[in-house]
C-alpha positions as CSV (number, residue, x, y, z in Angstrom):
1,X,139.4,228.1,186.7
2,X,142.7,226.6,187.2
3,X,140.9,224.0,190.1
4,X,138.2,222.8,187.3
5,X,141.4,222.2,184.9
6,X,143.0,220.6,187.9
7,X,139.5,218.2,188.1
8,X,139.3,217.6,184.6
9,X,142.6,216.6,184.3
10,X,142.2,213.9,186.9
11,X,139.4,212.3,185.6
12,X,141.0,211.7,182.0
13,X,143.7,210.3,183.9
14,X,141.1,208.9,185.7
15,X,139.2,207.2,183.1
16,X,142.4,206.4,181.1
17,X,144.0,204.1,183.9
18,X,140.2,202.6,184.4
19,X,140.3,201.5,180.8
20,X,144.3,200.2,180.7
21,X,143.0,198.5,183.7
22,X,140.0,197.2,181.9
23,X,142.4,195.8,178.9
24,X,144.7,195.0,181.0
25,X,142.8,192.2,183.1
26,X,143.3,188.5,182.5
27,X,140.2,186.1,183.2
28,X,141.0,182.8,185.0
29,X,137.2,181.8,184.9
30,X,136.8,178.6,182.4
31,X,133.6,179.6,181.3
32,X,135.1,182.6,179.4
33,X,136.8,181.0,176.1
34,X,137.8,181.7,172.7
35,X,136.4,181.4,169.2
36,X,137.1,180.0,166.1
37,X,136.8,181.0,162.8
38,X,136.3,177.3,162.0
39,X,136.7,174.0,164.3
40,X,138.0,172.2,161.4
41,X,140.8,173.2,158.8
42,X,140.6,170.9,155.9
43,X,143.4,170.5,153.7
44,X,141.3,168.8,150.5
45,X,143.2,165.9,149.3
46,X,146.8,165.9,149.4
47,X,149.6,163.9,147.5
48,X,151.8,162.5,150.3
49,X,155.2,164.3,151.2
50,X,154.3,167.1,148.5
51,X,154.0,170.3,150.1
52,X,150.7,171.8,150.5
53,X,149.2,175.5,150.1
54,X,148.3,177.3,153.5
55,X,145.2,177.7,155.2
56,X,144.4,180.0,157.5
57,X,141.6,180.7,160.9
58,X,141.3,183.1,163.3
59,X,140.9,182.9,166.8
60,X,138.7,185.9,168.2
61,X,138.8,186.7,172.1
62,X,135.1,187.7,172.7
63,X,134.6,187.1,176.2
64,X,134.6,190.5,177.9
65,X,138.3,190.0,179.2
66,X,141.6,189.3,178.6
67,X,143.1,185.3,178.2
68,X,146.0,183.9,178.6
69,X,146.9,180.6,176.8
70,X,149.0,178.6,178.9
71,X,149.6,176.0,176.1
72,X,149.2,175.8,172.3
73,X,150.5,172.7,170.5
74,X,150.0,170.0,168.5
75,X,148.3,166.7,169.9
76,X,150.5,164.6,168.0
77,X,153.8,167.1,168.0
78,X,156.0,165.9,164.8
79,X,153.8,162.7,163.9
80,X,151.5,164.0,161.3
81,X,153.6,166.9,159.4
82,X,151.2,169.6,160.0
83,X,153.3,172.7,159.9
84,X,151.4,175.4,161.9
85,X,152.6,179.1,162.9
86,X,150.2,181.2,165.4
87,X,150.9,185.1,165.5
88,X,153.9,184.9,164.1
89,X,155.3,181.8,166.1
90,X,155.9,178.6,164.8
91,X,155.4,175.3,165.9
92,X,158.5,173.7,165.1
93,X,161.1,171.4,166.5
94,X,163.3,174.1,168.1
95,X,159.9,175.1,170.2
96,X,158.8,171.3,170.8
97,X,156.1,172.5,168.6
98,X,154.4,174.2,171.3
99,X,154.5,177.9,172.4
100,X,153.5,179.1,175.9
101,X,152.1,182.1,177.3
102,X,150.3,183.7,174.7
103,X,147.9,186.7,175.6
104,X,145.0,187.6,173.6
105,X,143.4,191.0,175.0
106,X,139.7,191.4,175.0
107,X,138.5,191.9,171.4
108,X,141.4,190.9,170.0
109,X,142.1,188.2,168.1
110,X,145.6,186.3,166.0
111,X,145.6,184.5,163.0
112,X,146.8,180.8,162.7
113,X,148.2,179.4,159.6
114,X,148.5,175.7,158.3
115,X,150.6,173.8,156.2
116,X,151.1,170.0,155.9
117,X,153.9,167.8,154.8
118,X,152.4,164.3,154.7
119,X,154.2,160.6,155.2
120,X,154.2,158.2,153.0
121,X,150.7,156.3,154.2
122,X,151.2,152.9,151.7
123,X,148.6,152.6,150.7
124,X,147.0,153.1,147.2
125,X,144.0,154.8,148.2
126,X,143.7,158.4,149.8
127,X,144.2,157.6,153.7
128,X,142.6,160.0,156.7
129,X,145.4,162.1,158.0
130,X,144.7,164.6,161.4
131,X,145.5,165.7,164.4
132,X,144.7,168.2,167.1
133,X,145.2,172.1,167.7
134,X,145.0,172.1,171.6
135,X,144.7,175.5,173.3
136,X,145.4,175.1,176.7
137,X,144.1,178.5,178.9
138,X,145.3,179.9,182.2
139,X,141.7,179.1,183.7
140,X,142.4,174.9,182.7
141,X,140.1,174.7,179.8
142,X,141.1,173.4,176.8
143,X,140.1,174.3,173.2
144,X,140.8,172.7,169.8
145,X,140.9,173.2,166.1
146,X,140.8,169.8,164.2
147,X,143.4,169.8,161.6
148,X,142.9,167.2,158.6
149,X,143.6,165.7,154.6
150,X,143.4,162.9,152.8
151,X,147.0,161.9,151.4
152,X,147.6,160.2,148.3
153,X,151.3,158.2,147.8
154,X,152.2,158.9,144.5
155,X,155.5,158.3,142.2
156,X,156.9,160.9,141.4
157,X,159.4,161.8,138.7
158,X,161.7,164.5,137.7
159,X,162.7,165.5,134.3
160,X,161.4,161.7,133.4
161,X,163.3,160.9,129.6
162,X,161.6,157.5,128.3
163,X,164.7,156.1,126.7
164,X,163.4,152.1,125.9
165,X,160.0,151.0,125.5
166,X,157.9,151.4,128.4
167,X,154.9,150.0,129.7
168,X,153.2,152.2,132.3
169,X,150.0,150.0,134.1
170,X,149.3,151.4,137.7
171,X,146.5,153.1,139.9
172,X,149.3,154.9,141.8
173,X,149.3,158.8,140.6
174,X,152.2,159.8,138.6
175,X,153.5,163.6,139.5
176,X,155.8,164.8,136.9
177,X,158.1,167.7,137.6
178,X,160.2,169.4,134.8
179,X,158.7,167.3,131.8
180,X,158.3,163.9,130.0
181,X,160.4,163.3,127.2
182,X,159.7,160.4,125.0
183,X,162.5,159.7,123.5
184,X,162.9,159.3,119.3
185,X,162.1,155.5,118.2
186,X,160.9,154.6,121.8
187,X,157.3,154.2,122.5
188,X,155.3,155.3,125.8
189,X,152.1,153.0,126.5
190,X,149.8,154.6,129.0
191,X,147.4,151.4,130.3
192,X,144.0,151.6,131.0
193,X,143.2,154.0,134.4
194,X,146.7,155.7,134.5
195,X,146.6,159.2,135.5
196,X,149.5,161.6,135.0
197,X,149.8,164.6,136.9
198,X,151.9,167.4,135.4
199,X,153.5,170.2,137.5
200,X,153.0,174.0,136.3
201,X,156.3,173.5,134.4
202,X,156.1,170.2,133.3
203,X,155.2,169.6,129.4
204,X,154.9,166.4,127.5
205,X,157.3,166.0,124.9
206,X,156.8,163.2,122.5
207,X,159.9,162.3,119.5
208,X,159.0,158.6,119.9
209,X,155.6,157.2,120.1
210,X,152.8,157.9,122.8
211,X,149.9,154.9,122.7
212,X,147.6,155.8,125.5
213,X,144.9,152.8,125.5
214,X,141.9,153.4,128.4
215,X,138.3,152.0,128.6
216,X,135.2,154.0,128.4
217,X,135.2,152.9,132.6
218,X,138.5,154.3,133.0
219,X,140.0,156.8,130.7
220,X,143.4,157.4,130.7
221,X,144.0,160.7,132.7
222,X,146.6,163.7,131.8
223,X,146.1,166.8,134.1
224,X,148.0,169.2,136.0
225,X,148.8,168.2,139.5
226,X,146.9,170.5,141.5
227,X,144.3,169.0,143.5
228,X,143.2,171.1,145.9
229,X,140.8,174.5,145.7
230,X,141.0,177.8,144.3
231,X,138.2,178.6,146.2
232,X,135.6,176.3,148.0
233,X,133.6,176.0,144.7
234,X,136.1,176.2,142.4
235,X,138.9,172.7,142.3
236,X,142.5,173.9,140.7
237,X,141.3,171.0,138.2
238,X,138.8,173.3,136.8
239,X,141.3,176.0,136.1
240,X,142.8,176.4,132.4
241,X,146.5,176.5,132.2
242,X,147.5,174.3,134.9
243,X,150.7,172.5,132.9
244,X,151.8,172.9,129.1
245,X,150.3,170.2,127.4
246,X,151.5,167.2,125.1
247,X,153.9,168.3,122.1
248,X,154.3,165.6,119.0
249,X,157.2,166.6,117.1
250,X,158.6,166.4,113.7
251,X,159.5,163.0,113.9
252,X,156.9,161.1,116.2
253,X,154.2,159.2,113.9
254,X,151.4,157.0,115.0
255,X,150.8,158.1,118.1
256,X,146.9,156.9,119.4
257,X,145.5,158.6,121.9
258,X,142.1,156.3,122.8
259,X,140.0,156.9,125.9
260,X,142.3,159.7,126.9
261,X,140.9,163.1,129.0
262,X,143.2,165.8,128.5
263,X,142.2,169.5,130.4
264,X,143.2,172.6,131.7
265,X,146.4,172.6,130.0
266,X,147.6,175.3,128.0
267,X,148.2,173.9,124.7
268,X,146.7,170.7,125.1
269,X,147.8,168.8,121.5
270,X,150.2,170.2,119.0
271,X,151.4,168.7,116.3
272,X,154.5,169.6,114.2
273,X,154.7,169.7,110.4
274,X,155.3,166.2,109.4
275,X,155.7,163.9,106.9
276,X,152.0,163.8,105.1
277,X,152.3,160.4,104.1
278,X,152.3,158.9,107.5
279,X,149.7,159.1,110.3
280,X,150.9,161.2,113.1
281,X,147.9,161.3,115.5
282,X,144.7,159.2,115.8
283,X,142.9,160.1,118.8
284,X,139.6,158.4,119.6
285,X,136.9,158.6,121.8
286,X,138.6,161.4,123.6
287,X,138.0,164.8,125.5
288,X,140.1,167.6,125.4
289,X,138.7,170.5,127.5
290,X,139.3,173.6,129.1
291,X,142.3,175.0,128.2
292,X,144.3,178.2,127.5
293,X,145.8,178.1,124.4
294,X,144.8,175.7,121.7
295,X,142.5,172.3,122.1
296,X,143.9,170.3,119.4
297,X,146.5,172.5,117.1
298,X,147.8,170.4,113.5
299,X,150.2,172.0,111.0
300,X,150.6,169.9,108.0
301,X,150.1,166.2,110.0
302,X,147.7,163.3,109.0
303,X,145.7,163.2,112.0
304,X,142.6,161.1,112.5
305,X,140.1,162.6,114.9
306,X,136.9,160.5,116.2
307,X,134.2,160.4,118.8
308,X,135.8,163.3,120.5
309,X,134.9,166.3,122.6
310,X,136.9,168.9,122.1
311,X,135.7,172.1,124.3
312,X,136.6,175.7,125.5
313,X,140.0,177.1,125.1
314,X,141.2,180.4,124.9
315,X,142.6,179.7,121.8
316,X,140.6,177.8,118.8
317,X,139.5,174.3,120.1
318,X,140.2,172.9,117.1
319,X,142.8,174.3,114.2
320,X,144.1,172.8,111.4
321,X,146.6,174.4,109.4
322,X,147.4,172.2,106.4
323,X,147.6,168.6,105.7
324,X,145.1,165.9,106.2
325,X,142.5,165.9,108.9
326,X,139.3,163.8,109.5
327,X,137.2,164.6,112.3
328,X,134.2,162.5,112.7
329,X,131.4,162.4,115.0
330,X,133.1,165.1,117.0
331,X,131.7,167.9,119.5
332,X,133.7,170.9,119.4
333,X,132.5,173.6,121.9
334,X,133.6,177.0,122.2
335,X,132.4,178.2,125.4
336,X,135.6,179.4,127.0
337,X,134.5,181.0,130.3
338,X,137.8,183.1,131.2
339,X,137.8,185.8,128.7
340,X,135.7,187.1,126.1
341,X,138.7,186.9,123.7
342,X,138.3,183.3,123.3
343,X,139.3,182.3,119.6
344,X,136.8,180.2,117.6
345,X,135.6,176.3,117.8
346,X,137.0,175.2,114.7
347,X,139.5,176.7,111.9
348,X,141.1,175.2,108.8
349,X,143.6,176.5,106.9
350,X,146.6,176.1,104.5
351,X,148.7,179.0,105.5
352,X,150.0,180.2,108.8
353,X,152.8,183.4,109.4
354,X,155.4,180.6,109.3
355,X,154.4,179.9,105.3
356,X,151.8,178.0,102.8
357,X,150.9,174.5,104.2
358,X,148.4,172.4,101.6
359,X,145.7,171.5,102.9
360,X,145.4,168.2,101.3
361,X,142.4,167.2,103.1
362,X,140.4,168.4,105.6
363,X,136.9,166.4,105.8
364,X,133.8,167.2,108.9
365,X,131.6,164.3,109.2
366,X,128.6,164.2,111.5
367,X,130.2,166.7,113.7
368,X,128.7,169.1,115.6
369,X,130.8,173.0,115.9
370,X,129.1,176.0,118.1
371,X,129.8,178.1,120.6
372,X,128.9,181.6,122.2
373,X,129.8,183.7,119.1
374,X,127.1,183.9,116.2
375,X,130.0,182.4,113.8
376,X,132.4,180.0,115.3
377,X,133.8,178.7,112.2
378,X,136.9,180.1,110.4
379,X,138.3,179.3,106.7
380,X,141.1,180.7,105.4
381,X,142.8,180.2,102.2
382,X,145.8,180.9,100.2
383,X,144.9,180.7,96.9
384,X,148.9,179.3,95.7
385,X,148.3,176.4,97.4
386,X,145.6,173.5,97.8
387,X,142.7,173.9,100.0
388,X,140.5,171.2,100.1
389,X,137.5,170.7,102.7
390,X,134.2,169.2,103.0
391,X,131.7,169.3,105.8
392,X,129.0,166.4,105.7
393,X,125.8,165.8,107.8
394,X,126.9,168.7,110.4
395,X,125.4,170.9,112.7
396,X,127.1,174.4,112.1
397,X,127.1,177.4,114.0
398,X,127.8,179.8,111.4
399,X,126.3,182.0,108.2
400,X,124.9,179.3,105.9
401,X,126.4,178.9,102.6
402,X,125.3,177.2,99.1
403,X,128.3,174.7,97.7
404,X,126.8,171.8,96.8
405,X,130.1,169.7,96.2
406,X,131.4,170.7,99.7
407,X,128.4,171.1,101.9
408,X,126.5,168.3,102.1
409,X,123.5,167.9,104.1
410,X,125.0,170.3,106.7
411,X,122.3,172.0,109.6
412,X,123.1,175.7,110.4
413,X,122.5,176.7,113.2
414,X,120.6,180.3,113.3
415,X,121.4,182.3,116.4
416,X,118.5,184.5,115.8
417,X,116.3,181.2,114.9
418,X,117.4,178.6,117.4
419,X,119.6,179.5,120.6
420,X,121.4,183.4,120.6
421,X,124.4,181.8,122.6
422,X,124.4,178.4,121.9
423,X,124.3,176.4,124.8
424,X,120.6,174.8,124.5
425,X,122.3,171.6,122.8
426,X,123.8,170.3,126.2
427,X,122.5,168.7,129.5
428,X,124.7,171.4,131.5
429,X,126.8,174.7,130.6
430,X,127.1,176.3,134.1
431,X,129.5,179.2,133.8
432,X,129.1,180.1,137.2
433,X,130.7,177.1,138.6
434,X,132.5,176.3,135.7
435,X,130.5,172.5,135.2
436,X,129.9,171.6,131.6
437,X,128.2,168.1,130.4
438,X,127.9,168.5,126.6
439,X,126.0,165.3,126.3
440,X,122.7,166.3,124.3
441,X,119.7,167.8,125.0
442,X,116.2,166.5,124.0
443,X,116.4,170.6,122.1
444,X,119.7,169.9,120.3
445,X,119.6,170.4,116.6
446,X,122.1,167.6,116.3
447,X,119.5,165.0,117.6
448,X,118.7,162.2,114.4
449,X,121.2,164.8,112.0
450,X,123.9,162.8,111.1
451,X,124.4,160.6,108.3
452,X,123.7,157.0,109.2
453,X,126.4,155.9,106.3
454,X,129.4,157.3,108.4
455,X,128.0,156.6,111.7
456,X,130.2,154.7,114.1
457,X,128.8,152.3,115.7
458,X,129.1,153.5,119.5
459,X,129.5,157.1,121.1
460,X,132.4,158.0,122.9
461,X,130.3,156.5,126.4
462,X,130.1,153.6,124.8
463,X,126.6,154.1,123.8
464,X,125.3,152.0,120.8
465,X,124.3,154.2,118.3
466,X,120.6,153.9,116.8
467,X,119.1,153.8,113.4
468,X,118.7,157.8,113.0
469,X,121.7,158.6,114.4
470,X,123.1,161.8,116.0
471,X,125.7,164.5,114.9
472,X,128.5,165.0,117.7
473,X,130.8,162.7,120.1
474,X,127.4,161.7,122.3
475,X,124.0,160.0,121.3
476,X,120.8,161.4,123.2
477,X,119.7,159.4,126.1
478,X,116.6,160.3,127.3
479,X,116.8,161.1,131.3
480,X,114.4,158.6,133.1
């Protein structure tokens, strides 16, 4: 007995120092190599000498033994600004961004992480930025991972205050960080093709006067200032919430806001309570879409509201509390893919849990209001004070109602009779991948609806309008 538990302890020990051996071994054979996760790491496009997210690969050991990498480094050392840190070593300047001697065991693999820093490039469009992830093995084969961006200069501004009148007209991004202030009794004039990028913190604050003036060919831009992915699908751009938005305040009166795109901001356009006898907003031929508050939020302002498209916030898109408000030939879309919580498309009221605001005059003309929810329309009233609304040639997603003086020629759109979640008016609502195109479609209900008295002349493309013209910010096209 005690010779066949001599034996069998042998052979464990046996079998155990066979397989350390077996892990243990190093292959100097070049044909045995490693493999990557992915031969290219691609950084999206990247504002120069902003900092970007990290990426990440593996490198998997699958030849049957052990290697040894000599050498990894950087083709082009400090050159480039690509940051990189393998298994917990980092390529930096106090390691000649290299490292030396790294094992990787059969079966075994390290992760490798990336991070780049661009240069300046100079030049005012996005400029091809890469270099080379050499692995250099014991056997004398070499491997690589291609690392590479596109980087953008921008300007870029902290805590920006507008103090004198100020003429902005460049293709160069702006990146904001902290906010921008415009200043009481200054105006800010945004030029045709400027785009504003707003850090996570950054909100617009307007005292002054904001006049943003783009071209159906190149809208004025205000966005946050991610531009990279969430996920491969998915761009940052599409994400609600992104920066806080653009904030008129007590004070600031005729601001116009034409050929401007506004998304994924949290409150996108507020208004303070203002002085009714003075125009504090006219925004034209506009989109406002995708945010996580409100769209467009008034409390007793005069603001003028045309040819827009106003679409999907977690909030209301659209809510007027008090005051004077036209909207005209306007597409206001509640289809707010985040949470099921979403608010409604449109509300008007004269009362809010700050007090009773009048509601002087709130008029709808050939706009089109829907959304996912059977009834995306709220009215509210306080009786003590005035409330005075009229909706005219619309297209309505909610209960129909008989009032002749305040309903006129109005379409109601029947969930049970025409679309049960409201989406069949547009060329494209793709939840999944968060794309939306609310021109029409050949089945939309606001197609020849509108009334040809109060049309305006073009859409907000800058489509001429035809003789039976069509509720909403966009007249049908038919698709060739």
């Amino acid at each position: 007995m005690k010779n066949f538990l001599a034996l069998l302890c042998s052979a464990i020990l046996a079998l155990a120092f066979v397989a350390c051996s077996d892990d243990d071994s190093f292959t100097s054979s070049p044909s045995h190599l490693l493999t990557f996760s992915q031969d290219t790491v691609r950084l999206d496009t990247v504002f120069s000498k902003v900092p970007t997210p990290t990426k990440s690969f593996w490198v998997y050991n699958r030849s049957g033994d052990g290697i040894r990498c000599s050498n990894i480094r950087l083709a082009n050392g400090n050159q480039t600004g690509f940051r990189v840190n393998v298994d917990g070593s980092y390529l930096g300047a106090s390691s000649g961004y290299q490292i030396n001697d790294l094992e990787i065991r059969k079966n075994d693999s390290i992760r490798v992480f990336v991070e780049l820093t661009s240069p300046a490039n100079n030049q005012e469009k996005p400029t091809l930025l890469q270099d080379d992830l050499l692995f250099s093995l014991e056997s004398g084969a070499q491997q690589k991972v291609n690392l590479r961006a596109f980087t953008w200069d921008a300007e870029m501004h902290t805590d920006w205050v507008i103090t004198e009148n100020t003429t902005i007209n460049t293709s160069i991004p702006i990146i904001v960080y902290g906010g921008l202030t415009v200043a009481e009794g200054v105006t800010l004039t945004l030029s045709e093709g400027t785009t504003i990028y707003f850090h996570a913190d950054a909100e617009f604050n307007v005292y002054g006067q904001l006049v943003a003036q783009g071209s159906p060919e190149k809208n004025v831009v205000l966005r946050g200032d991610r531009i990279d992915n969430m996920f491969d699908y998915l761009p940052y751009d599409n994400v609600s919430g992104q920066w806080p938005g653009i904030h008129f305040h007590e004070k600031s009166y005729d601001n116009e806001l034409n050929y401007v795109d506004i998304h994924s901001a949290r409150d996108a356009i507020v208004c303070d309570s203002s002085d009714v006898s003075r125009l504090k907003l006219a925004l034209y031929n506009s989109v406002v879409h995708n945010n996580e508050g409100y769209g467009l939020k008034t409390i007793h302002s005069v603001v003028d509201v045309r040819n827009c498209q106003i679409t999907n916030a977690l909030g209301d898109c659209v809510s007027v509390c008090g005051g004077v408000c036209l909207l005209q030939h306007c597409t206001i879309g509640q289809f707010y893919p985040f949470s099921a919580n979403r608010g409604v498309a449109l509300r008007f009221s004269n009362f809010n849990d700050k007090g009773v605001y009048p509601l002087y005059d709130f008029q709808c003309v050939n706009t089109l209001v829907t959304g996912y929810a059977d009834d995306v329309i709220m009215g509210e009233a306080d009786e003590t004070a005035p409330y005075t609304y009229k909706f005219d040639h619309c297209v309505l997603r909610t209960p129909a109602i008989e009032d002749a003086e305040r309903i006129i020629g109005v379409t109601w759109e029947d969930p049970e009779k025409t679309d049960s979640v409201g989406t069949k008016h547009f060329a494209l609502i793709d939840t999944d991948n968060l794309r939306y195109d609310f021109r029409l479609d050949s089945l939309s209900l606001a197609i020849g609806a509108a009334n040809k008295e109060e049309a305006l002349e073009y859409d907000r493309l800058g489509v001429k309008r035809d003789d039976e013209p069509d509720v909403g910010c966009y007249e049908y096209v038919k698709q060739e």
